[in-house]
BALOBA-1460 file (C-alpha; in Angstrom, 3 decimals):
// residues 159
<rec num="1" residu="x" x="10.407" y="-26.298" z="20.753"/>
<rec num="2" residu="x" x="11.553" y="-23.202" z="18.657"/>
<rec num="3" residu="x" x="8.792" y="-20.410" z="18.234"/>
<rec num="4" residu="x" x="7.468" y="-19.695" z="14.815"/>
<rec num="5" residu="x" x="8.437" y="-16.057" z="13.743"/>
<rec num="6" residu="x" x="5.360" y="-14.244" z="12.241"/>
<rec num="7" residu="x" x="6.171" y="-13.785" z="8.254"/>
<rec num="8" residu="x" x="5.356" y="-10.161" z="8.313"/>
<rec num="9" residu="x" x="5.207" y="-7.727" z="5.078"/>
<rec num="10" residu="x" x="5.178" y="-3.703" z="4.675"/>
<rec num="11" residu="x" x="2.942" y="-2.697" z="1.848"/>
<rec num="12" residu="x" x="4.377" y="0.891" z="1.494"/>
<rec num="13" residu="x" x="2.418" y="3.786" z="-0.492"/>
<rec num="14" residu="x" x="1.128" y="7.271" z="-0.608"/>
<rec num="15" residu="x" x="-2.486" y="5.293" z="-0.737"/>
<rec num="16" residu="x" x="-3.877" y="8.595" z="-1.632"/>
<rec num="17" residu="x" x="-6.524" y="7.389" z="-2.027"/>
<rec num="18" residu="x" x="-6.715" y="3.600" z="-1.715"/>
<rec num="19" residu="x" x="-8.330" y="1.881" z="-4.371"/>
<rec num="20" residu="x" x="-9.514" y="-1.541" z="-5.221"/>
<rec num="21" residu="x" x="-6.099" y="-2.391" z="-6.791"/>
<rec num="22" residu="x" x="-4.557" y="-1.523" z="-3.621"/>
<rec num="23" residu="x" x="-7.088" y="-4.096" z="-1.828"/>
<rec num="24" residu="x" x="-6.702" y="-6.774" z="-3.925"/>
<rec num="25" residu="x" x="-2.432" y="-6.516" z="-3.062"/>
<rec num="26" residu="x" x="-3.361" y="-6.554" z="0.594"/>
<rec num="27" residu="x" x="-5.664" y="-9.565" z="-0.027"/>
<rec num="28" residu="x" x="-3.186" y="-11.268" z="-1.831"/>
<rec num="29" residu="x" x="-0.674" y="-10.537" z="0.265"/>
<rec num="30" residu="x" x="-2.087" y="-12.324" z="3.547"/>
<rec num="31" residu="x" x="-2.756" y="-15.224" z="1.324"/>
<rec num="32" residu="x" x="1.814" y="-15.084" z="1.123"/>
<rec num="33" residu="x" x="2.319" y="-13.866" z="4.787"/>
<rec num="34" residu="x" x="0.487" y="-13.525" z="8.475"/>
<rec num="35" residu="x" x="0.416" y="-10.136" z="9.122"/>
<rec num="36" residu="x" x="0.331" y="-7.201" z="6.189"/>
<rec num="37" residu="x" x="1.483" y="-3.510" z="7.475"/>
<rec num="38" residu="x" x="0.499" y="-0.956" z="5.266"/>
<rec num="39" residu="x" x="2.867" y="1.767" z="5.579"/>
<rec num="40" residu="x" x="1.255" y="5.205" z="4.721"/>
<rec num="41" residu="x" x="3.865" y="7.388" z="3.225"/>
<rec num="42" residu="x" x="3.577" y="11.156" z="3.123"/>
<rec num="43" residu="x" x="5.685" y="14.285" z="1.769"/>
<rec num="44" residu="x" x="6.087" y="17.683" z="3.571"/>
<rec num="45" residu="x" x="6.075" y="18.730" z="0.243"/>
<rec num="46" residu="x" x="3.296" y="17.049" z="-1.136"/>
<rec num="47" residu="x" x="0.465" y="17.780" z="1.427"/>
<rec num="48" residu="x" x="-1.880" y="15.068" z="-1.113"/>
<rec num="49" residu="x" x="-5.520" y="15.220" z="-1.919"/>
<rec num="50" residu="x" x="-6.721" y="13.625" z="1.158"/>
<rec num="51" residu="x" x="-4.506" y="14.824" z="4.564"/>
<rec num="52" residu="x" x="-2.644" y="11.705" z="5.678"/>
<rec num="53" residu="x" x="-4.137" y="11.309" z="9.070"/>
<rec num="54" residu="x" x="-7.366" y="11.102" z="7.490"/>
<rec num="55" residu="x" x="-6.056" y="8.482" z="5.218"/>
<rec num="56" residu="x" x="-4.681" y="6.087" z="8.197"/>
<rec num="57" residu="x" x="-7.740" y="6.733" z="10.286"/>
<rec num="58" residu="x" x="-9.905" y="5.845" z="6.967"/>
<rec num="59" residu="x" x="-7.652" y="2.567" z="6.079"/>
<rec num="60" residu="x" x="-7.421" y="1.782" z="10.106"/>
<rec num="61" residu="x" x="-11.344" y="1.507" z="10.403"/>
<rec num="62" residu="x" x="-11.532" y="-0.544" z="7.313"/>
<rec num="63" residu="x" x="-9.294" y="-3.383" z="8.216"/>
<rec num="64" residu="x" x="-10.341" y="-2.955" z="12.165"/>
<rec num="65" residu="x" x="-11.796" y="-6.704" z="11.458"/>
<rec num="66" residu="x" x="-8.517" y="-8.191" z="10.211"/>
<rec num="67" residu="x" x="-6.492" y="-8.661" z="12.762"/>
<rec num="68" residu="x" x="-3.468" y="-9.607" z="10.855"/>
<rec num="69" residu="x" x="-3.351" y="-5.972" z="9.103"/>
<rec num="70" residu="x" x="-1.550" y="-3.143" z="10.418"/>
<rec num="71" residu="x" x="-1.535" y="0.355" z="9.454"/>
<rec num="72" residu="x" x="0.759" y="3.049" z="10.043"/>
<rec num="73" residu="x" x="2.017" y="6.301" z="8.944"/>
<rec num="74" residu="x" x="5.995" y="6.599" z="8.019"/>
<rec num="75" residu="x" x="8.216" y="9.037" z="6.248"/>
<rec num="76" residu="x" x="11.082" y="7.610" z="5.813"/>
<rec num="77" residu="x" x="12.978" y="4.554" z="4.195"/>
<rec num="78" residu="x" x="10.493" y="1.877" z="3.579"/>
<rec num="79" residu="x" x="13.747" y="-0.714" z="5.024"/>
<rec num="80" residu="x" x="14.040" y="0.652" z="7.918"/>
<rec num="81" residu="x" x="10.381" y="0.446" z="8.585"/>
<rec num="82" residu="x" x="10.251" y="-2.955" z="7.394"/>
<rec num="83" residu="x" x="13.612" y="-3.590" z="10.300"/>
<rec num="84" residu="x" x="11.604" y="-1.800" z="12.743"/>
<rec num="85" residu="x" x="8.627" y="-3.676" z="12.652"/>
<rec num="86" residu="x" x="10.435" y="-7.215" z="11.815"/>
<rec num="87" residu="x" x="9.270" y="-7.552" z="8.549"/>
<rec num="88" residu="x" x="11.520" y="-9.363" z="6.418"/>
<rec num="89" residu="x" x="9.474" y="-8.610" z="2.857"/>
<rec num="90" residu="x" x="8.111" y="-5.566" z="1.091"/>
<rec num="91" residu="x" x="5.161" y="-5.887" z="-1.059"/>
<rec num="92" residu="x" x="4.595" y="-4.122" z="-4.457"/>
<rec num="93" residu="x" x="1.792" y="-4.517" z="-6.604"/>
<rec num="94" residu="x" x="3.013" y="-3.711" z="-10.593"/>
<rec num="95" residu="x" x="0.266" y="-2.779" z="-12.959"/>
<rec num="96" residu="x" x="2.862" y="-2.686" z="-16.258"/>
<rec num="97" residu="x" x="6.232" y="-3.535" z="-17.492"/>
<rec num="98" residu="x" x="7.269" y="0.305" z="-16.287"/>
<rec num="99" residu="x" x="6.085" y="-0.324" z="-12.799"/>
<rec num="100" residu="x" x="8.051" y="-3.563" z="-13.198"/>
<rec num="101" residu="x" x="11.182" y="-1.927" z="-14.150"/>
<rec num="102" residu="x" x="11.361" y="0.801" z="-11.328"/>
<rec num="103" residu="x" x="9.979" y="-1.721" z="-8.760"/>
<rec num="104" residu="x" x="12.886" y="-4.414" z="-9.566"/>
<rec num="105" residu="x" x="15.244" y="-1.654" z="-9.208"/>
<rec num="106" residu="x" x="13.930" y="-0.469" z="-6.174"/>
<rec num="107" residu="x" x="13.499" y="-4.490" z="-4.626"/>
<rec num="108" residu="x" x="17.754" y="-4.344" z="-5.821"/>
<rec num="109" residu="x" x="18.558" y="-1.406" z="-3.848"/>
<rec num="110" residu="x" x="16.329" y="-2.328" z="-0.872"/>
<rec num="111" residu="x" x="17.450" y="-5.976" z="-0.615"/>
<rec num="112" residu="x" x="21.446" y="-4.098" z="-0.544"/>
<rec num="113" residu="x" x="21.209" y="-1.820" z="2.363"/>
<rec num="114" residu="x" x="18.976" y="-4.110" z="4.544"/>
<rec num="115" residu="x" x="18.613" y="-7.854" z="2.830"/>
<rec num="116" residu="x" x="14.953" y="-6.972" z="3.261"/>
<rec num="117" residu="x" x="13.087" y="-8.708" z="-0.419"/>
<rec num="118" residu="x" x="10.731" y="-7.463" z="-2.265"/>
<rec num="119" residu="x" x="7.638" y="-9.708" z="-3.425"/>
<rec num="120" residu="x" x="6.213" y="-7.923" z="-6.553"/>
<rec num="121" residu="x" x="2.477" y="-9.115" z="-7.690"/>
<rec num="122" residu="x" x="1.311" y="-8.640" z="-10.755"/>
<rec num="123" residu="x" x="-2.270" y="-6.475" z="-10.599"/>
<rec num="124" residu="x" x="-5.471" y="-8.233" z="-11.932"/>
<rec num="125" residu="x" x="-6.401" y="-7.703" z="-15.508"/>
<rec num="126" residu="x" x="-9.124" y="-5.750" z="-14.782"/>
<rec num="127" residu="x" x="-7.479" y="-3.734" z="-11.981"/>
<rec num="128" residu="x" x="-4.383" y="-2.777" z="-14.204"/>
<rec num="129" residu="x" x="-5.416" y="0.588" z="-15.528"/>
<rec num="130" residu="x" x="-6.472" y="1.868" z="-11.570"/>
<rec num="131" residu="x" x="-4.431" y="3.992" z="-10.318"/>
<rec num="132" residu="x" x="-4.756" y="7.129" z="-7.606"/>
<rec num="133" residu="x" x="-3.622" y="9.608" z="-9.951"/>
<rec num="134" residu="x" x="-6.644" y="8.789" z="-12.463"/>
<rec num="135" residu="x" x="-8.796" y="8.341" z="-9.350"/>
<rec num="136" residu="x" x="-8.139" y="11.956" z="-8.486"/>
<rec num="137" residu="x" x="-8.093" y="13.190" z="-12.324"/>
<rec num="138" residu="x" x="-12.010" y="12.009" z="-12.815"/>
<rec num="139" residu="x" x="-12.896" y="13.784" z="-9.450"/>
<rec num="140" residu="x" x="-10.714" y="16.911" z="-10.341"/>
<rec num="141" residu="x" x="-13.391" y="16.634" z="-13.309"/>
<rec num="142" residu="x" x="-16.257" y="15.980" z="-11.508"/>
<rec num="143" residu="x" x="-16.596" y="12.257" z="-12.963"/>
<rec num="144" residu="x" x="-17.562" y="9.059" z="-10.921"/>
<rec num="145" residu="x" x="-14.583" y="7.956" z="-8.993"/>
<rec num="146" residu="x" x="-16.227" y="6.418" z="-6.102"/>
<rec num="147" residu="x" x="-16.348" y="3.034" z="-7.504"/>
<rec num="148" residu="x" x="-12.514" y="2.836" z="-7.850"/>
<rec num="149" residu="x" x="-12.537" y="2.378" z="-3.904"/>
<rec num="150" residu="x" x="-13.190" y="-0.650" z="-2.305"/>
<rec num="151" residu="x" x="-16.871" y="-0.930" z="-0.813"/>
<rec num="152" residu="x" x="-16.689" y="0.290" z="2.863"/>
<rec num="153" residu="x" x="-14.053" y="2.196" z="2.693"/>
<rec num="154" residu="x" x="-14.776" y="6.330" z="3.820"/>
<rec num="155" residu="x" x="-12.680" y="9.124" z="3.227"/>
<rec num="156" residu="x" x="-14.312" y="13.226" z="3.933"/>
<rec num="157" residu="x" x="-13.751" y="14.408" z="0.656"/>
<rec num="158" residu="x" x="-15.504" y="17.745" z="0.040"/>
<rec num="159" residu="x" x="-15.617" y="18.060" z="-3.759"/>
């Protein structure tokens, strides 16, 4: 009898932070495959508003209940994470027609050097305008951010 092979995905991101929208791609996405690996991507040159360990630790402890999500931290081509770890998709979520464009280019290119696809969903209506960048603009301004996140989830933040 031939084995099943695990239909794996990397969800690649800087996650920083991770908010509901990023959640809700993760939920979706083990509804599509078994296992989801969110891949934690950092910068030397972009140190982020939360320090990437603290980010992987925080997103580790979250999903320490699902068994079929992994998290790691990676710097380098999503692909050859995604060969690494045996995953033959990437998953994107796409919030707007721009995130569509640069994602389908991206799926393009990453589907020539390694055959790897991409499987793009389309964010929830109401999840559409949530992004980290205006999670981090309404706490650089001292507005209520918190409720972008999903419940449970704990960074340290000192603001």
């Amino acid at each position: 009898m031939e084995e099943k092979q695990c239909r794996r995905a990397v969800f690649p991101g800087s996650f920083d932070p991770f908010t509901q929208g990023h959640a809700n791609v993760v939920e979706r996405g083990l509804e599509l495959f078994d296992e989801v690996v969110i891949a934690v991507g950092y910068n030397i040159n972009k140190p982020g508003w939360i320090p990437v360990d603290e980010r992987v630790q925080a997103l580790r402890s979250f999903y320490a209940q699902c068994g079929r999500v992994q998290v790691v931290k990676h710097d380098g081509l999503t692909v050859e994470l995604a060969q690494k770890l045996g995953a033959g998709h990437i998953l994107r979520g796409v919030r707007s027609v721009q995130d569509y464009a640069y994602e389908l280019q991206m799926a393009d290119v990453n589907r020539g050097l390694s055959g790897v696809d991409t499987v793009l969903l389309p964010a929830l209506p109401q999840l559409a305008c949530l992004s980290s960048s205006v999670v981090r603009e309404l706490a650089h301004f001292g507005r209520r951010w918190q409720d972008m996140l999903p419940d449970g989830l704990q960074y340290h933040i000192n603001m």
